[in-house]
C-alpha distance (Angstrom), angle and dihedral (degrees) to the residues before:
residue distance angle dihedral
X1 . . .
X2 3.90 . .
X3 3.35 126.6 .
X4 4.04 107.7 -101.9
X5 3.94 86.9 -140.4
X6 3.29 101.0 37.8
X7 3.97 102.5 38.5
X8 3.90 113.2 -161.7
X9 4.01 111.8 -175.1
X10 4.10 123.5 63.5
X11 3.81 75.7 -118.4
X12 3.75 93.6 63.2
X13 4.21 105.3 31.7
X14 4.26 79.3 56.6
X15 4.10 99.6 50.6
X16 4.18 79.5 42.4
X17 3.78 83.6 49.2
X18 3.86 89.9 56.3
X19 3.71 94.8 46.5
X20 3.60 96.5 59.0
X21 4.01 83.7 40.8
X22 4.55 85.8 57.0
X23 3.72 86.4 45.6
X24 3.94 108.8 44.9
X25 4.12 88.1 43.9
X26 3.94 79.6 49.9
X27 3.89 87.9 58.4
X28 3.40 96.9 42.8
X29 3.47 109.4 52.5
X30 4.78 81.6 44.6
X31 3.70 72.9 52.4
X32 4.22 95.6 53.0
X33 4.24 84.8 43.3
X34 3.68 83.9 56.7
X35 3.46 103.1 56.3
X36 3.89 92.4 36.7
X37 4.10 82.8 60.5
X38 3.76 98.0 48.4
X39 4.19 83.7 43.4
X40 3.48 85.8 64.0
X41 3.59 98.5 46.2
X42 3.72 88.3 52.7
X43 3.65 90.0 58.5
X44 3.69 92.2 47.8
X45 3.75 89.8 57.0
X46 4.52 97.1 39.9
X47 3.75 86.8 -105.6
X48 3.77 91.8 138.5
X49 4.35 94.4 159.7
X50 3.27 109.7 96.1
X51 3.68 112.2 171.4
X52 3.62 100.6 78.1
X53 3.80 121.7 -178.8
X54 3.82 109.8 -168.9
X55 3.73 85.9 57.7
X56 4.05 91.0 48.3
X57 3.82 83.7 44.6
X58 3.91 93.9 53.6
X59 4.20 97.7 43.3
X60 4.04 95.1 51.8
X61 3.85 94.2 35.4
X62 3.48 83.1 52.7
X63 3.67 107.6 46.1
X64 3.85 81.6 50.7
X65 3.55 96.3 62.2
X66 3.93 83.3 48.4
X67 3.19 102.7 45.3
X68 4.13 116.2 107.6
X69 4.12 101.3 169.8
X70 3.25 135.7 100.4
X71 4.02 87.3 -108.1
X72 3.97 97.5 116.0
X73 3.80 119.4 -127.4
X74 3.97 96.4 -111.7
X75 3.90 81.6 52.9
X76 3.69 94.8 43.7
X77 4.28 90.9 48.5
X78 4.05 86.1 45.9
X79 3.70 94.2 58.3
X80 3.53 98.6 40.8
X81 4.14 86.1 48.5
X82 3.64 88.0 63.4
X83 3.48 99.8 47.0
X84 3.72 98.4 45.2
X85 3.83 79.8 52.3
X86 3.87 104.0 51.1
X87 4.06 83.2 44.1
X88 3.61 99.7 52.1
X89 3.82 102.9 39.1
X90 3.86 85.2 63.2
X91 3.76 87.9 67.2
X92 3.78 96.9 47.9
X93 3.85 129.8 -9.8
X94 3.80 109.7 -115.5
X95 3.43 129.3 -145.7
X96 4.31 118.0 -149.8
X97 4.21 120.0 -178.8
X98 3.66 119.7 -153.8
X99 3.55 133.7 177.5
X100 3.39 111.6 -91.1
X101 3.09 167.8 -76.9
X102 3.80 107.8 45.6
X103 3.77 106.5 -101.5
X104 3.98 102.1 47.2
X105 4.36 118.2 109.9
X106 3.80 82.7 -103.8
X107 3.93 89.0 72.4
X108 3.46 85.1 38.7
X109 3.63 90.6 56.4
X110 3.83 97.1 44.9
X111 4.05 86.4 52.2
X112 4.07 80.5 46.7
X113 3.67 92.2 57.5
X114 3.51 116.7 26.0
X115 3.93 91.8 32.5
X116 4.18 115.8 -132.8
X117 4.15 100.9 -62.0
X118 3.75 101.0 76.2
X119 3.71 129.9 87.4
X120 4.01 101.1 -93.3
X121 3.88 106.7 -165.1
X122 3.62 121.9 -174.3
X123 3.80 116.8 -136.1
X124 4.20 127.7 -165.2
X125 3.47 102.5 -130.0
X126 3.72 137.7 3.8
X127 3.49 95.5 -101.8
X128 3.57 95.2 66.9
X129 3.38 98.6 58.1
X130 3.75 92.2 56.9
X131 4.10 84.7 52.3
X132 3.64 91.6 47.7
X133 3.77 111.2 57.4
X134 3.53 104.0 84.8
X135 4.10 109.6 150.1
X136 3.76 132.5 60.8
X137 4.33 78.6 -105.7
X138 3.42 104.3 61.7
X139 3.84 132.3 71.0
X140 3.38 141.7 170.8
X141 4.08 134.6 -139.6
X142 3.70 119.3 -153.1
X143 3.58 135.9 176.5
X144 4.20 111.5 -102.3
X145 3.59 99.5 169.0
X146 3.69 154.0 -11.0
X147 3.58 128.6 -148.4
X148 3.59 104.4 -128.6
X149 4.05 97.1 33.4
X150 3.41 100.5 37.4
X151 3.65 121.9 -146.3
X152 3.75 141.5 28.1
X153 3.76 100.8 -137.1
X154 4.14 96.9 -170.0
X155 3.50 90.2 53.4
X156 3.55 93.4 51.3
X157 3.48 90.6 49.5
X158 3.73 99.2 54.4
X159 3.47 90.4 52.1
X160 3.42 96.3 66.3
X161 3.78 100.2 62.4
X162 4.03 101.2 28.1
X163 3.78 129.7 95.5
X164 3.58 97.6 -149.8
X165 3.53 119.8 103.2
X166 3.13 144.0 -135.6
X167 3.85 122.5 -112.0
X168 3.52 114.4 172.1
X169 3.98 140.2 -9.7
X170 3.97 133.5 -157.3
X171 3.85 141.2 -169.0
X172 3.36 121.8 -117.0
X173 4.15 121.7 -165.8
X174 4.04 101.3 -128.6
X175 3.95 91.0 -143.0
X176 3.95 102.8 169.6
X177 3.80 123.6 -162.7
X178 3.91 127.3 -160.9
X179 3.95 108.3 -121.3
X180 3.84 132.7 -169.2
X181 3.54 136.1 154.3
X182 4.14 90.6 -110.9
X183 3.89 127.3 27.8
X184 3.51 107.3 -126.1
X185 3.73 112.9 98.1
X186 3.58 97.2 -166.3
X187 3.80 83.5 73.9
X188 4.02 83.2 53.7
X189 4.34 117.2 110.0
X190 3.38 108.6 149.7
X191 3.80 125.6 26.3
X192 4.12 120.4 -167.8
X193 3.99 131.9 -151.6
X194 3.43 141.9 148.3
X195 3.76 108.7 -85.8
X196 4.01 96.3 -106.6
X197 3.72 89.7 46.4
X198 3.72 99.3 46.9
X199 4.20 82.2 49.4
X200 3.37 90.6 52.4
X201 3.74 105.0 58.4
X202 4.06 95.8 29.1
X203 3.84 97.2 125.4
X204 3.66 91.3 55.3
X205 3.52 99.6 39.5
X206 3.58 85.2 51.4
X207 4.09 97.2 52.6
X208 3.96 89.7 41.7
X209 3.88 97.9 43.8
X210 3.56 115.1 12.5
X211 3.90 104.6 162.0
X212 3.93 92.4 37.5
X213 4.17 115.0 109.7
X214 3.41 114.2 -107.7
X215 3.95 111.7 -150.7
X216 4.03 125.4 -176.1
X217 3.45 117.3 -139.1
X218 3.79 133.3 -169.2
X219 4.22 95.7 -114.2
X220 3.63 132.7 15.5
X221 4.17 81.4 -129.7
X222 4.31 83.2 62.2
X223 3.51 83.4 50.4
X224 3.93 102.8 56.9
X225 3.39 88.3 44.8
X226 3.79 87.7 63.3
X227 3.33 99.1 42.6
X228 4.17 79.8 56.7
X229 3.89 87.1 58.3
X230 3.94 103.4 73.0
X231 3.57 139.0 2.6
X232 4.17 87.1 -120.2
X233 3.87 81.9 60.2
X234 3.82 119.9 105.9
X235 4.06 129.7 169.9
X236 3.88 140.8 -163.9
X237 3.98 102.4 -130.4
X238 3.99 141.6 129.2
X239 3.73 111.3 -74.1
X240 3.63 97.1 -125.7
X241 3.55 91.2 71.6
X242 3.39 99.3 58.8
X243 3.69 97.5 83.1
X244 3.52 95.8 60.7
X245 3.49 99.6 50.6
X246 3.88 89.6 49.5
X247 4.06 92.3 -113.9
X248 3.82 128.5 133.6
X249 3.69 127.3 -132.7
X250 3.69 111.1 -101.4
X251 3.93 95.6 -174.9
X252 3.67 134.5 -24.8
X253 3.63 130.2 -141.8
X254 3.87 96.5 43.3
X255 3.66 96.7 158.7
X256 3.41 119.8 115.7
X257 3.82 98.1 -149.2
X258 3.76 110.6 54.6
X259 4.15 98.0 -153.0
X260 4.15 89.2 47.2
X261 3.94 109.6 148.7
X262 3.50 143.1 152.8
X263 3.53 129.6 -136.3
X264 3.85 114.8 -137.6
X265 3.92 121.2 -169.2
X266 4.32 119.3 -153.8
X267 4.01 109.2 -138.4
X268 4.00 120.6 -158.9
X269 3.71 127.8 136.5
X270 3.18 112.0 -91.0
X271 3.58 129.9 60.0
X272 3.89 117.7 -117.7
X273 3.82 119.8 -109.9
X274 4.09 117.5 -111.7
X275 4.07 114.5 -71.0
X276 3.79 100.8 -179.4
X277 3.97 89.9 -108.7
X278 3.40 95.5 70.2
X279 4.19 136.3 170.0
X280 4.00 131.0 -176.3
X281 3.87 128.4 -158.2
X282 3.83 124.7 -155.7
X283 3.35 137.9 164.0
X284 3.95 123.8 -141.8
X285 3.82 136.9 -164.1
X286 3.53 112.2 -158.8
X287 3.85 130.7 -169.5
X288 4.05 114.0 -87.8
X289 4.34 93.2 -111.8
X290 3.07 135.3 103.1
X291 3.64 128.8 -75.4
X292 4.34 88.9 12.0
X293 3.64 87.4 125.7
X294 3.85 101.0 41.5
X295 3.83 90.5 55.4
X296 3.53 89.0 59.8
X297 3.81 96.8 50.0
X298 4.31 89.0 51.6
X299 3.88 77.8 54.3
X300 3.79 89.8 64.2
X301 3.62 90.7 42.9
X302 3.93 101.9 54.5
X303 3.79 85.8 38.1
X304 3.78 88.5 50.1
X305 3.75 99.2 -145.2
X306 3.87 118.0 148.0
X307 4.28 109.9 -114.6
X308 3.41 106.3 -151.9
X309 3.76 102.5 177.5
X310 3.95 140.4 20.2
X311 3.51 123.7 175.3
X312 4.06 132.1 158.8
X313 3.29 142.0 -143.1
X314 3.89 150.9 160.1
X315 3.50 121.3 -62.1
X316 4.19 114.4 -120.9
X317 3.67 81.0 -151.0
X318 3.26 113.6 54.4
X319 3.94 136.6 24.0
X320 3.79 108.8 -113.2
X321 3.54 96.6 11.0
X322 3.58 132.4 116.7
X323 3.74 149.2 -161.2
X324 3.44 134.9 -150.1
X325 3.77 132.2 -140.6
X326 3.88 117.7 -151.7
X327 3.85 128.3 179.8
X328 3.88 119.6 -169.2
X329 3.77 136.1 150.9
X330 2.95 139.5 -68.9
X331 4.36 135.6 26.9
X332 3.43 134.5 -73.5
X333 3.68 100.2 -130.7
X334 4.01 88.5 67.7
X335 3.78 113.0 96.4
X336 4.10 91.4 -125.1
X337 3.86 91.0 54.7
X338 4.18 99.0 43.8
X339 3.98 80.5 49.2
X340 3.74 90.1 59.0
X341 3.53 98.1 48.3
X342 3.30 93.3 50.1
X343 3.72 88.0 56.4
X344 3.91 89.7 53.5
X345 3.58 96.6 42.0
X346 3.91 82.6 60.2
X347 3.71 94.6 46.8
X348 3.89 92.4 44.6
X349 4.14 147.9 70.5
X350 3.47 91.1 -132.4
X351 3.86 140.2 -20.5
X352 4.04 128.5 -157.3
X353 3.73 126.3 -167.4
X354 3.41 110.2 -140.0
X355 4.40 91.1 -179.6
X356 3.67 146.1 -62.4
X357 3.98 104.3 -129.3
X358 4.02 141.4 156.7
X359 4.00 113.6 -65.0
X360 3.42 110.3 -115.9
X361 3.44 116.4 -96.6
């Protein structure tokens, strides 16, 4: 007879399998009751937000640091995603913009995110996602930056005159895949991408298909569509969305940098609470003289807080002037970070805070 803890048969492990099956869905839907409980309690005391991200910060970063399986962390952070999301969309449904259409990483990183339960919308241009959150329950993810092309200039841009905020961010690999409907690439003339993606994996589209087209599109969801049109057809897109448009993966990893990743950033309207792993975004507009922005920089460095990002650009106020947006750690409801930005205030035109969230994980 096998041991009940130590099962020994295929017979055995698989009825041990469907205990621990009984007994997680057991926790889980204690879990939902939970959360439905503290939902009211929220409501009780006007609390009407119910996404919150420091709190979604502290469980996964958590379970992480507790975690002793073989179950990796991105697996671990994925799982609890999901669950968070089933759990909190039955205390409010929650609406989340991306840029569209479906099939582009920004979907991808809205799934990422918010997990599969919420409302994902799909919006034309970035823009209109900044116009379209307009309740305490809906957010929006755009794109801030890449690490191989740098900046995302419209989403810069909005951020200087909106009054959202912004209350989280995440990484997201950029792993591209070439797609088709068939699998031989001799059969390949024209291949289609989204102008940043088709930049991004020139050298080897160039070695594997060097007399093929290459043609820019506006989306990478345009170009699977394409790719759908003829067998001569070929695209630059994520591999998971080649099943539902009916294409086969021609070859992975088609990226020429290996560590490429964009940085996303979630906007709402409130600004999260602290989490302990903390970041803050401002923007600055110093005085056109010299040695405005280096004053600023010692400021960091006698305050000793870590700057993580600086990056410029035009002012919508004035012609030939500029503003500056910093990241650096840590949130401005600690007394070391309201002391610094008092000290740039000072040392500034103006200064906007954009947020103090979690770091992404």
């Amino acid at each position: 007879m096998a041991d009940k803890k130590n099962p020994k048969t295929l017979k055995d492990i698989r009825k041990k399998i469907d205990q621990l099956d009984l007994a997680i869905l057991k926790s889980l839907s204690e879990r939902v009751n939970l959360v439905i409980q503290a939902g009211e309690i929220k409501k009780k005391n006007n609390d009407n937000s119910f996404y919150k991200p420091e709190r979604e910060s502290q469980i996964i970063r958590s379970l992480i640091s507790k975690n002793k399986s073989v179950i990796s962390k991105e697996s671990l952070e994925t799982i609890y995603k999901e669950i968070i999301s089933a759990c909190f969309v039955k205390e409010k449904e929650i609406d989340v913009y991306f840029l569209g259409p479906r099939g582009t990483y920004s979907e991808l990183a809205c799934k990422k995110n918010f997990g599969n339960s919420v409302n994902s919308l799909a919006c034309k241009t970035i823009p209109e996602i900044f116009e379209t959150i307009n309740d305490e329950n809906s957010f929006g993810v755009v794109p801030l930056e890449n690490s191989t092309e740098g900046a995302v200039n419209l989403t810069l841009d909005a951020l200087q005159t909106t009054e959202l905020k912004i209350c989280g961010e995440l990484e997201m690999p950029i792993k591209h895949s070439l797609l088709a409907s068939q699998l031989n690439l001799e059969k390949i003339k024209s291949v289609y991408g989204h102008q940043q993606s088709l930049a991004q994996c020139k050298s080897k589209l160039s070695n594997l298909l060097p007399k093929v087209k290459i043609i820019p599109v506006e989306s990478s969801g345009l170009a699977l569509k394409k790719a759908k049109q003829a067998t001569t057809n070929a695209c630059i897109a994520h591999e998971s969305f080649a099943s539902g448009h009916k294409l086969k993966v021609c070859r992975r990893n088609m990226e020429d940098e290996k560590n490429n990743t964009t940085r996303f950033v979630i906007l709402g309207t409130n600004s999260p609470l602290k989490s302990g792993f903390d970041k803050t975004s401002i923007i600055i507009s110093l005085e056109n003289k010299p040695g405005a922005l280096s004053k600023v920089l010692k400021i960091f460095e006698l305050s000793r807080v870590n700057l993580s990002y600086i990056q410029s650009r035009p002012s919508k106020k004035d012609k030939w002037s500029y503003t500056f947006f910093l990241d650096f750690e840590g949130h401005s409801e600690t007394i070391k970070i309201k002391k610094l930005l008092s000290q740039l205030e000072k040392n500034s035109i103006s200064l906007k805070l954009l947020g103090s969230y979690p770091k992404a994980i």
